[in-house]
HTML snippet that shows the backbone in 3Dmol.js (N, CA, C, O; Angstrom):
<script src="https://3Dmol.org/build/3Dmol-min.js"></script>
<div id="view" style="width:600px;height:400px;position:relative"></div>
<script>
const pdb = `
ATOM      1  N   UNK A   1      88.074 -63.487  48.573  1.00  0.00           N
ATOM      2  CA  UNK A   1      87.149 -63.391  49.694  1.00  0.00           C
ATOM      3  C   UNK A   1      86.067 -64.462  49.527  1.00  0.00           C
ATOM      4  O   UNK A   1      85.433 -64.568  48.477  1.00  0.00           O
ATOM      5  N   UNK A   2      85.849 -65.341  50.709  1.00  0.00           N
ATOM      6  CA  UNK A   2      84.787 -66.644  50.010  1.00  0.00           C
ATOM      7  C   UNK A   2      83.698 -66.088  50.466  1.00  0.00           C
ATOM      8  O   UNK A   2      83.683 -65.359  51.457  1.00  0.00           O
ATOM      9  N   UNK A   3      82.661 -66.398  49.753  1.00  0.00           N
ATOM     10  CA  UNK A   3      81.068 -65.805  49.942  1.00  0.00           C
ATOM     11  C   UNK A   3      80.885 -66.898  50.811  1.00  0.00           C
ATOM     12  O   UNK A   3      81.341 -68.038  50.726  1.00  0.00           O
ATOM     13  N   UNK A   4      80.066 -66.328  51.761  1.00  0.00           N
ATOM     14  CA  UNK A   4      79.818 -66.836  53.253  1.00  0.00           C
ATOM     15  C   UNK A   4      77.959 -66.613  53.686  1.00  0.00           C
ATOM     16  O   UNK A   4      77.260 -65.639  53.407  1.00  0.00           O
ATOM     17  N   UNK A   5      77.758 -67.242  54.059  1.00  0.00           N
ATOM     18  CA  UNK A   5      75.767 -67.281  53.959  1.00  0.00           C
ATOM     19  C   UNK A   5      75.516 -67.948  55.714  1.00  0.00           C
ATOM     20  O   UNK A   5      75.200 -69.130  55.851  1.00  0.00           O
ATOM     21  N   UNK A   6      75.670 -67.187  56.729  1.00  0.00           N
ATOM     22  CA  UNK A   6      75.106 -67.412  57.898  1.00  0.00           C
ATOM     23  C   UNK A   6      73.450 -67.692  58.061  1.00  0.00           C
ATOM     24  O   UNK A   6      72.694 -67.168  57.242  1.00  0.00           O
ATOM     25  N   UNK A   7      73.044 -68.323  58.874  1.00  0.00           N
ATOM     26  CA  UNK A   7      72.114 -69.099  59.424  1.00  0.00           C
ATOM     27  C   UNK A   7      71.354 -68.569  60.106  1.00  0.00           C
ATOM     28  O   UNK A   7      71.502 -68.819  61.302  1.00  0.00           O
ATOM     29  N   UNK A   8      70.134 -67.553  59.708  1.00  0.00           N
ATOM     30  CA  UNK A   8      69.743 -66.798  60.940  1.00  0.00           C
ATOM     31  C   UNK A   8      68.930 -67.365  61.530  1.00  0.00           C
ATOM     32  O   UNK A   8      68.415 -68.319  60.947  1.00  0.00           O
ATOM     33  N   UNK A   9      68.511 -67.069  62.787  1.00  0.00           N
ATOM     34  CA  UNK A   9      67.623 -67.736  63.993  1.00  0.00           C
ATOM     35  C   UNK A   9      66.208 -68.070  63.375  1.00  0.00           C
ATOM     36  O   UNK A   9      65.452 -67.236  62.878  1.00  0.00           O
ATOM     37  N   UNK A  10      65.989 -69.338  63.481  1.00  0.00           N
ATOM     38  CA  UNK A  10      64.490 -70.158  62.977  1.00  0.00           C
ATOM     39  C   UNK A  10      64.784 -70.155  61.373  1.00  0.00           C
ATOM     40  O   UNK A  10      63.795 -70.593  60.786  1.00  0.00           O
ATOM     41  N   UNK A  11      65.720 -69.837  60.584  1.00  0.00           N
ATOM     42  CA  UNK A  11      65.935 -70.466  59.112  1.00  0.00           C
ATOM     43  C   UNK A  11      66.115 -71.928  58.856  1.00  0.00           C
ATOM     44  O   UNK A  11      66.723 -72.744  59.549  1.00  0.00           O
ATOM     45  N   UNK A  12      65.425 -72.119  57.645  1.00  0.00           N
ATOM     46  CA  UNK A  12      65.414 -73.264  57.338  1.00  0.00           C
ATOM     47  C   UNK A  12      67.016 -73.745  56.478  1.00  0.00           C
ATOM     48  O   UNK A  12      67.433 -72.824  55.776  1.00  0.00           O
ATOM     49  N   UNK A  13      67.593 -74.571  56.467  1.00  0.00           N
ATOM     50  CA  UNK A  13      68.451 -75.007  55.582  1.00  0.00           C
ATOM     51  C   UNK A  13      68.430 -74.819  53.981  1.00  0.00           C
ATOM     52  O   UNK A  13      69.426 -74.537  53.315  1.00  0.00           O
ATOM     53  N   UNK A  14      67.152 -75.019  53.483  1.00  0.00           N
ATOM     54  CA  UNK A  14      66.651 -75.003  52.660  1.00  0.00           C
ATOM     55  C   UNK A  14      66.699 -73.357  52.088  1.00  0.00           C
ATOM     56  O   UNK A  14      66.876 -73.025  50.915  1.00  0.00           O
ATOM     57  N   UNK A  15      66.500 -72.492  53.195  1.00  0.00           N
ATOM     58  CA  UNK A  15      66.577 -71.213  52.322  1.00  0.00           C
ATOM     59  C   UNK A  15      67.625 -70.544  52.778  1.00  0.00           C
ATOM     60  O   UNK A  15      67.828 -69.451  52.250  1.00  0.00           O
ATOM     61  N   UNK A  16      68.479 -70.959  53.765  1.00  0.00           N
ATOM     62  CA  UNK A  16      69.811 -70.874  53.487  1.00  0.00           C
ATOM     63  C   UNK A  16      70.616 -70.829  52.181  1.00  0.00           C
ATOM     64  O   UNK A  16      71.093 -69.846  51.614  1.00  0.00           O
ATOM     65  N   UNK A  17      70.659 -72.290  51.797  1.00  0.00           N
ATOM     66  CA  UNK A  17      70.912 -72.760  50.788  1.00  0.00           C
ATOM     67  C   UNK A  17      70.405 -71.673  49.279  1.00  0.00           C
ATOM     68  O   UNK A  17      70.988 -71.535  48.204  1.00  0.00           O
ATOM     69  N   UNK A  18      69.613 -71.292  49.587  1.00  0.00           N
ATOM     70  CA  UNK A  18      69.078 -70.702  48.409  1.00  0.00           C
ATOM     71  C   UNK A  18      69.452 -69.561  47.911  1.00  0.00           C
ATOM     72  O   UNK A  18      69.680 -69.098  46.793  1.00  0.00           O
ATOM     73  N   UNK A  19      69.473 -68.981  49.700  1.00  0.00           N
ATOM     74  CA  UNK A  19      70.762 -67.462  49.544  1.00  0.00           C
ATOM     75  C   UNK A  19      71.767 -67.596  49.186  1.00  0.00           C
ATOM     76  O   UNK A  19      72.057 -66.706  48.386  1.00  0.00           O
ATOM     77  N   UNK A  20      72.850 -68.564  49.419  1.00  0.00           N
ATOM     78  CA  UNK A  20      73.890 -69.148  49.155  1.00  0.00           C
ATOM     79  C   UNK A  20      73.883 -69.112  47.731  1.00  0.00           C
ATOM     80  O   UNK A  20      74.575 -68.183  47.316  1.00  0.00           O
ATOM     81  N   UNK A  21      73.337 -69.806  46.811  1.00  0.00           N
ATOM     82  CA  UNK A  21      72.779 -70.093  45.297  1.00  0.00           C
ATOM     83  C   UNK A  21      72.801 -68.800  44.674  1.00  0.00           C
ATOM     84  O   UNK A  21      73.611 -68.518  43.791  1.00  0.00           O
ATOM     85  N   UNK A  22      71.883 -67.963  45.134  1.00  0.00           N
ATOM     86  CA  UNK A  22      71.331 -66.517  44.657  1.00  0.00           C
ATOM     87  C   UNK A  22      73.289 -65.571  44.881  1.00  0.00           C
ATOM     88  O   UNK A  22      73.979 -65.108  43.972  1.00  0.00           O
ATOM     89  N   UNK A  23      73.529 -65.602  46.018  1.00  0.00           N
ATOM     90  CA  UNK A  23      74.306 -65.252  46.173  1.00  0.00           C
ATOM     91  C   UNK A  23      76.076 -65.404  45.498  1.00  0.00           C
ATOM     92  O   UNK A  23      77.107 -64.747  45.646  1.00  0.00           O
ATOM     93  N   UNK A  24      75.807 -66.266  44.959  1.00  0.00           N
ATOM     94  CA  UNK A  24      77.006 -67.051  43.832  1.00  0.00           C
ATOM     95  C   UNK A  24      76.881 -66.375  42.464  1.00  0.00           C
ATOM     96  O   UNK A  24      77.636 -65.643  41.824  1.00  0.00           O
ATOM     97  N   UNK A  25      75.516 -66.939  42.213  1.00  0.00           N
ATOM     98  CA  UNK A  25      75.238 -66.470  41.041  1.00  0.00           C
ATOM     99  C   UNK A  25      75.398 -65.012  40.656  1.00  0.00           C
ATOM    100  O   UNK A  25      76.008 -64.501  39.717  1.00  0.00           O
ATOM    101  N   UNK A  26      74.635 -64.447  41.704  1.00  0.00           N
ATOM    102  CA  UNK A  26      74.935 -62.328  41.492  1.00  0.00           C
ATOM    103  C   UNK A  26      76.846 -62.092  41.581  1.00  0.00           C
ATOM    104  O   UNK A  26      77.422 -61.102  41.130  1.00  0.00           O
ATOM    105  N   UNK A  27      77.330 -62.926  42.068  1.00  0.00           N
ATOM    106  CA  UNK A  27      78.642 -62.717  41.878  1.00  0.00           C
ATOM    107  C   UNK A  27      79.312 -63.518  40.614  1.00  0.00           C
ATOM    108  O   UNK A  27      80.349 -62.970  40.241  1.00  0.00           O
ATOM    109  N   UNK A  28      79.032 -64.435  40.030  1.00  0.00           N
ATOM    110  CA  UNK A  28      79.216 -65.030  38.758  1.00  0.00           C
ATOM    111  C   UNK A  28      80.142 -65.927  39.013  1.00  0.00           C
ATOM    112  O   UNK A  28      81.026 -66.082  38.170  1.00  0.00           O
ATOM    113  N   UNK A  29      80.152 -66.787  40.331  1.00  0.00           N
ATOM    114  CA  UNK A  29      81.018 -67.847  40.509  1.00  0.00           C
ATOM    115  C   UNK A  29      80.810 -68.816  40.138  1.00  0.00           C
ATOM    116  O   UNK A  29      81.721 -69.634  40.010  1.00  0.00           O
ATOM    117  N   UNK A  30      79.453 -69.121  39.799  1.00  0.00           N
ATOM    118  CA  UNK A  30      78.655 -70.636  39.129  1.00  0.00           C
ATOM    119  C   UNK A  30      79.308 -70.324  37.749  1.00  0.00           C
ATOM    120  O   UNK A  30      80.111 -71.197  37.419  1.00  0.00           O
ATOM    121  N   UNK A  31      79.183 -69.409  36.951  1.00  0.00           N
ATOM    122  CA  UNK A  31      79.560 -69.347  35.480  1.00  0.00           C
ATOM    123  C   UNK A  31      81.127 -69.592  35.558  1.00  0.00           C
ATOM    124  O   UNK A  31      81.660 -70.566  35.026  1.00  0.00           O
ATOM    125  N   UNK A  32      81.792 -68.654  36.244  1.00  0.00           N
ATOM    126  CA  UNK A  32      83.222 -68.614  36.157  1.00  0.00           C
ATOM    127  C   UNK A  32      84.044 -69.885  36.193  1.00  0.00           C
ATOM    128  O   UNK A  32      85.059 -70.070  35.521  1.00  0.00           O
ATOM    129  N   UNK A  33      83.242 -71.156  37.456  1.00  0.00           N
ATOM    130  CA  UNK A  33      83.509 -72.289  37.667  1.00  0.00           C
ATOM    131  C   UNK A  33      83.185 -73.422  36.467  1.00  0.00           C
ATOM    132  O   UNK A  33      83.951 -74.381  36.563  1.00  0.00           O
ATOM    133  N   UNK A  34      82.582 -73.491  35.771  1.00  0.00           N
ATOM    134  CA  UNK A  34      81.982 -73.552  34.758  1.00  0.00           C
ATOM    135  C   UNK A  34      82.433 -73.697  33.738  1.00  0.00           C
ATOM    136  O   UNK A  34      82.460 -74.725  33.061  1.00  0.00           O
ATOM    137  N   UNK A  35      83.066 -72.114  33.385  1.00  0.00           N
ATOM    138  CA  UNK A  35      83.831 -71.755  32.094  1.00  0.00           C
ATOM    139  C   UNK A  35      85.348 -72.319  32.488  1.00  0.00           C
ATOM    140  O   UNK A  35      86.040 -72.383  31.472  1.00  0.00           O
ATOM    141  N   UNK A  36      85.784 -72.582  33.233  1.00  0.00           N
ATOM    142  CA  UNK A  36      86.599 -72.828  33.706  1.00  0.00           C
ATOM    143  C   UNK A  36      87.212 -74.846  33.600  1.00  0.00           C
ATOM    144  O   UNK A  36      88.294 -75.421  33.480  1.00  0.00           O
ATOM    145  N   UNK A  37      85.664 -75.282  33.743  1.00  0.00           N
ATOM    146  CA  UNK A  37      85.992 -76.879  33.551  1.00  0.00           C
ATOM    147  C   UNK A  37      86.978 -77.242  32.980  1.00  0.00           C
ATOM    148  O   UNK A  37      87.988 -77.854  33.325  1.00  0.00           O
ATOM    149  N   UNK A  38      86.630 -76.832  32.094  1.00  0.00           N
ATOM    150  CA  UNK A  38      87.695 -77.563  30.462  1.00  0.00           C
ATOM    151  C   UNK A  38      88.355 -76.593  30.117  1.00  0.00           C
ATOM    152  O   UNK A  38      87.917 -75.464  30.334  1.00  0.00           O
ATOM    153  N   UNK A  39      89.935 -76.845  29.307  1.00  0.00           N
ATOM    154  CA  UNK A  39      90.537 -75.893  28.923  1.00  0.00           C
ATOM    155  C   UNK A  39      89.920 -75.589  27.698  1.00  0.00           C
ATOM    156  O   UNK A  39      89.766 -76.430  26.812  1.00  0.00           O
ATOM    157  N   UNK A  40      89.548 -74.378  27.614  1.00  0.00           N
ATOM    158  CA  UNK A  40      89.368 -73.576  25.898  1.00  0.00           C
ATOM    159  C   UNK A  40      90.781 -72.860  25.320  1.00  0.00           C
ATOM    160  O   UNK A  40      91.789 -72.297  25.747  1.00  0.00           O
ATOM    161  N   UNK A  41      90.119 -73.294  23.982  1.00  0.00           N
ATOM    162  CA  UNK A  41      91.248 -72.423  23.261  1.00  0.00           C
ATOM    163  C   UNK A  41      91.622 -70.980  23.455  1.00  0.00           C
ATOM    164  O   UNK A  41      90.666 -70.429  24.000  1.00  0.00           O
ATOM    165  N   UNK A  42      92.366 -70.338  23.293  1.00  0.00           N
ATOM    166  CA  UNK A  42      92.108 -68.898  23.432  1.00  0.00           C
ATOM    167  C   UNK A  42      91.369 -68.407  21.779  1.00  0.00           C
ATOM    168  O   UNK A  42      90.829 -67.302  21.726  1.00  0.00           O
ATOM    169  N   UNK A  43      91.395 -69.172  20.682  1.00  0.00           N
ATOM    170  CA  UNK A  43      90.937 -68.964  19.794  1.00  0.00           C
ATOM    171  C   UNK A  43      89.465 -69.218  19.582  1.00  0.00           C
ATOM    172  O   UNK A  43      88.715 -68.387  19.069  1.00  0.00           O
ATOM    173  N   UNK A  44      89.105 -70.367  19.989  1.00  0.00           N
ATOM    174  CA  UNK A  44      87.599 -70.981  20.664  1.00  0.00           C
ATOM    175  C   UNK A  44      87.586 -69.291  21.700  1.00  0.00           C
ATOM    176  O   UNK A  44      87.232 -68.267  21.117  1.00  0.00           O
ATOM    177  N   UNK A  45      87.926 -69.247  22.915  1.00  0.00           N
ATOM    178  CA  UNK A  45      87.535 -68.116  23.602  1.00  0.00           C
ATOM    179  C   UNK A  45      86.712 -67.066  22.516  1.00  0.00           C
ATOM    180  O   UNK A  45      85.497 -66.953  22.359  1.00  0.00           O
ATOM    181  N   UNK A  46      87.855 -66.326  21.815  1.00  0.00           N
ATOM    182  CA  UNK A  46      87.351 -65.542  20.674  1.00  0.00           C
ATOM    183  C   UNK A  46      86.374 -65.280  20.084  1.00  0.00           C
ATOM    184  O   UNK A  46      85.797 -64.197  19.997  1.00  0.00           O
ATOM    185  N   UNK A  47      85.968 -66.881  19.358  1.00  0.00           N
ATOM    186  CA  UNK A  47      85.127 -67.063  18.523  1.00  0.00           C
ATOM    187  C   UNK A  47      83.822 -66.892  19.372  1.00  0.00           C
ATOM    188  O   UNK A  47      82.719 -66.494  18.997  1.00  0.00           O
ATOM    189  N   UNK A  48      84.190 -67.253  20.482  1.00  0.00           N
ATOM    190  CA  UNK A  48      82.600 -67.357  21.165  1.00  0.00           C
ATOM    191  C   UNK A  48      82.622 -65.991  21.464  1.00  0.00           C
ATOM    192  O   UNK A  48      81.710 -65.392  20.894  1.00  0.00           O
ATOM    193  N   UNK A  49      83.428 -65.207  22.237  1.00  0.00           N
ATOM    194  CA  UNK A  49      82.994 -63.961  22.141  1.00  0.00           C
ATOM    195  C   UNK A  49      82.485 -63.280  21.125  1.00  0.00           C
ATOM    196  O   UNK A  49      81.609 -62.428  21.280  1.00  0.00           O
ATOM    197  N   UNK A  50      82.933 -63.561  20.123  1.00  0.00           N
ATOM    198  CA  UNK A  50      82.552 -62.686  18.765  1.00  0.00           C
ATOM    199  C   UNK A  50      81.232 -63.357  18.778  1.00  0.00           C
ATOM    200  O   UNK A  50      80.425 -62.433  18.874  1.00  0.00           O
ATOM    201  N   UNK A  51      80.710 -64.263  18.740  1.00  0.00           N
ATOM    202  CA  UNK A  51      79.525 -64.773  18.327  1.00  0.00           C
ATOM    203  C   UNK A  51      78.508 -64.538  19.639  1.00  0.00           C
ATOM    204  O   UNK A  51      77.412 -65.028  19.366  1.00  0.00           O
ATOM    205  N   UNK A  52      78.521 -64.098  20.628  1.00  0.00           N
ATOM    206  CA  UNK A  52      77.646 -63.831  21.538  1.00  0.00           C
ATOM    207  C   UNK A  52      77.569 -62.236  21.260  1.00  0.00           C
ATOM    208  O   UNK A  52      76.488 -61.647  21.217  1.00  0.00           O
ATOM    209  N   UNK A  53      78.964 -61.518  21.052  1.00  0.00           N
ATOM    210  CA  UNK A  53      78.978 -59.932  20.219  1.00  0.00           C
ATOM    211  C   UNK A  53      77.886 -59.810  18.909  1.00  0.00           C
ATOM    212  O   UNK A  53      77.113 -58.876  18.694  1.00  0.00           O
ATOM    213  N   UNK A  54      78.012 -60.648  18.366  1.00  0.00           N
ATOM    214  CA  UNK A  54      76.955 -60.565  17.229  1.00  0.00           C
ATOM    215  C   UNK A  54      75.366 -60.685  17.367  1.00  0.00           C
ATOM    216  O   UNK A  54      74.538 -59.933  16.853  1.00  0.00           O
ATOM    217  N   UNK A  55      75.124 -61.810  18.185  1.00  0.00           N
ATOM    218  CA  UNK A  55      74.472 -61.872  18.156  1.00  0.00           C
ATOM    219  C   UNK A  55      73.285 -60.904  19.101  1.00  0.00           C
ATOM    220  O   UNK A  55      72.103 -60.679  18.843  1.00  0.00           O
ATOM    221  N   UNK A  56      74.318 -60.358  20.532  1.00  0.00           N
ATOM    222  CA  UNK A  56      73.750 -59.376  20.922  1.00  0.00           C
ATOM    223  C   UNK A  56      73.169 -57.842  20.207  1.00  0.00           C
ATOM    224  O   UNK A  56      72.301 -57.035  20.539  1.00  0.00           O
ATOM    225  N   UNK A  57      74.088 -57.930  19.133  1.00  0.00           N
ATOM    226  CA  UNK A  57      73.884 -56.899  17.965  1.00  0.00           C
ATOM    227  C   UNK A  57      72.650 -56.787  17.590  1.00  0.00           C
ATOM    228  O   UNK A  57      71.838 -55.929  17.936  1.00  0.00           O
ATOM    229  N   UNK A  58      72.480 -57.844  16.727  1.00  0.00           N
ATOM    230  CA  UNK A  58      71.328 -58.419  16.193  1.00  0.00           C
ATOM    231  C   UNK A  58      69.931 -58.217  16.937  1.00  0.00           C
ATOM    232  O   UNK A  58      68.779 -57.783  16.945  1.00  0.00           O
ATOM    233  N   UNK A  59      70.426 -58.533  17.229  1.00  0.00           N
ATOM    234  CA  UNK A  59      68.811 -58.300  19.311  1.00  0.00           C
ATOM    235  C   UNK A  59      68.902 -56.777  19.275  1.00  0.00           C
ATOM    236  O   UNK A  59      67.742 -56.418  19.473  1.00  0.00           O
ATOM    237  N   UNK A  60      69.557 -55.837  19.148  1.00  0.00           N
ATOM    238  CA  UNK A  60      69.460 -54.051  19.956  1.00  0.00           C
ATOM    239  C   UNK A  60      69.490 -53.974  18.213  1.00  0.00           C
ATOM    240  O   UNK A  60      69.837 -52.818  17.972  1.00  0.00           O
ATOM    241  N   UNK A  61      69.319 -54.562  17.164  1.00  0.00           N
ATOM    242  CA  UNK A  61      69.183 -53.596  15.955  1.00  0.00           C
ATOM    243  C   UNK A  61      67.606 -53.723  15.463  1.00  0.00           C
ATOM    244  O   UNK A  61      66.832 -52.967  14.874  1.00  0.00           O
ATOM    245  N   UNK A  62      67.521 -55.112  16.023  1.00  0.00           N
ATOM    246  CA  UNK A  62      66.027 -55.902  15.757  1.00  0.00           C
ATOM    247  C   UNK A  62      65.422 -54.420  16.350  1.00  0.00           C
ATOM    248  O   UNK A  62      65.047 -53.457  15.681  1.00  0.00           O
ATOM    249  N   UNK A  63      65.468 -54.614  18.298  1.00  0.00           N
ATOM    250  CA  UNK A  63      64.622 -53.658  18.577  1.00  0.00           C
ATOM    251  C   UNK A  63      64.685 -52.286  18.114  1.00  0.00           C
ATOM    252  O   UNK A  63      63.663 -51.869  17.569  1.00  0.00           O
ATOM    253  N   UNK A  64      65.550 -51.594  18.203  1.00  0.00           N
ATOM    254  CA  UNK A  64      65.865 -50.398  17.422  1.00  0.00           C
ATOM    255  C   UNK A  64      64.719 -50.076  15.738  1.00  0.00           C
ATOM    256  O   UNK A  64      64.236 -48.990  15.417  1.00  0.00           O
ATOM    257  N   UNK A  65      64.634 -50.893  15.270  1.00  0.00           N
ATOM    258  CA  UNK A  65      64.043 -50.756  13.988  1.00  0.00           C
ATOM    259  C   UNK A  65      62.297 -51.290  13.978  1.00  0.00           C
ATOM    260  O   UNK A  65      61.521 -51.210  13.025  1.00  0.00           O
ATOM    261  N   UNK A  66      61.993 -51.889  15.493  1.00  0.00           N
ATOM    262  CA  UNK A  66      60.198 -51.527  15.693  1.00  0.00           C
ATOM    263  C   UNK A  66      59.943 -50.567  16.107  1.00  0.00           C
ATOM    264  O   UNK A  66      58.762 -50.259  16.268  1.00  0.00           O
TER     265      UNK A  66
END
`;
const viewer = $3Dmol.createViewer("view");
viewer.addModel(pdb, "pdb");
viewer.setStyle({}, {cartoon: {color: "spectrum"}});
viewer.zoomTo();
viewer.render();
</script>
């Protein structure tokens, strides 16, 4: 389904555009397009998952223990 951003009466282009932006992003098409550039390894994949897993850890144990 393509995300679609109509033009309402007296809008500027400019904040069109912005909904458009906002609107990508809350759906995660900027990242997805993105991650997508270049082929990754599925082993690279992994590793980065594990290492964003960790490190999110790290962050909820930090807070947990003030």
């Amino acid at each position: 389904m393509p995300v679609e951003v109509r033009i309402r009466k007296g809008e500027t282009m400019e904040k069109a555009l912005r909904r458009l932006k906002k609107k990508l992003d809350r759906e995660g098409i900027i990242r997805d397009v993105r991650a997508n550039r270049y082929f990754e390894k599925p082993s690279e994949v992994k590793r980065r998952k594990n290492k964003a897993s960790a490190f999110s850890n790290m962050l909820r144990q930090r807070y947990e223990n003030q």
